[in-house]
N, C-alpha and C positions, 0 to 999 in steps of 0.2 A: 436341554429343553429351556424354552423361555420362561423365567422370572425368577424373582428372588426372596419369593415368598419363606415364611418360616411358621414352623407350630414346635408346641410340648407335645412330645409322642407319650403316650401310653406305655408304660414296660409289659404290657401285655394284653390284647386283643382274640376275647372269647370268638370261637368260630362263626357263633351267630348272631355276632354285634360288631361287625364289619364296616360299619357307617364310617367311622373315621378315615377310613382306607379314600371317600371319595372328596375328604377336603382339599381346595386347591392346592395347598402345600407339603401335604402327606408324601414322604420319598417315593419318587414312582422313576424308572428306567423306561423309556419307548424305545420297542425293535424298529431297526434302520432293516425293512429289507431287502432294497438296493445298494443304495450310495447317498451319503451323508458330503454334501463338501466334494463330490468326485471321489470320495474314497468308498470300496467296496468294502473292507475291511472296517468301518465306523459300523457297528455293528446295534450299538448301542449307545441311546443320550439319556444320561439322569438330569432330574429337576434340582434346582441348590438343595433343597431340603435332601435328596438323595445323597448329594456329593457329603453334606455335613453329616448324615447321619453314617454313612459309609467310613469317614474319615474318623467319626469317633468310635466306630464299633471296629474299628484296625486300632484303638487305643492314641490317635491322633489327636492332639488339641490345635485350634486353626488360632492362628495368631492374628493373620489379617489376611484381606480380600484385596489387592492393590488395585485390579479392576477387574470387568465381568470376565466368570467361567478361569480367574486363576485362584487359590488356594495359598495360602505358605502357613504350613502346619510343622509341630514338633511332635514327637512322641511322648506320649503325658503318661509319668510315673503316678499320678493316682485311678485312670479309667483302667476299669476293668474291660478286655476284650471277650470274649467268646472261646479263644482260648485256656483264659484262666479260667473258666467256669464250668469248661467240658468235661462230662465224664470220659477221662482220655481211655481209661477201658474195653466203654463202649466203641470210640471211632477206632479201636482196633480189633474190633472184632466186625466191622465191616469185613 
């Protein structure tokens, strides 16, 4: 999606204070549901704030942006991911 907006997310959004969810730069993904570019498969485009917040919660640190919609990220030894956090018990007992 177009821009390159950025914010400080919240580590946690009560269900009935959702406001933040409509700032321009809040990570948001828009469904493609044709064709993106001629591709049928482009299924989905995230906003930068999307790409960064995805990038970090896969435990990604971005090093630099060389230009738009490219990333060059490493694996950062201090983010914690979603998996360190999970109760791994519980997603086995899905």
């Amino acid at each position: 999606m177009p821009g390159v907006e950025e914010m400080d997310l919240p580590d946690d959004i009560e269900f009935n204070k959702r406001e933040a969810m409509h700032e321009k730069a809040y990570p948001k993904l828009a469904f493609i549901e044709n064709k993106l570019a001629g591709d049928p498969t482009n299924w989905w485009a995230p906003n930068h704030q999307g790409i960064i917040s995805m990038l970090r919660s896969c435990g990604f640190k971005i090093n630099n942006c060389p230009e738009d919609e490219t990333y060059v990220a490493k694996k950062s030894q201090t983010l914690q991911t979603s998996l360190d956090t999970w109760n791994y018990s519980e997603y086995l007992s899905q």
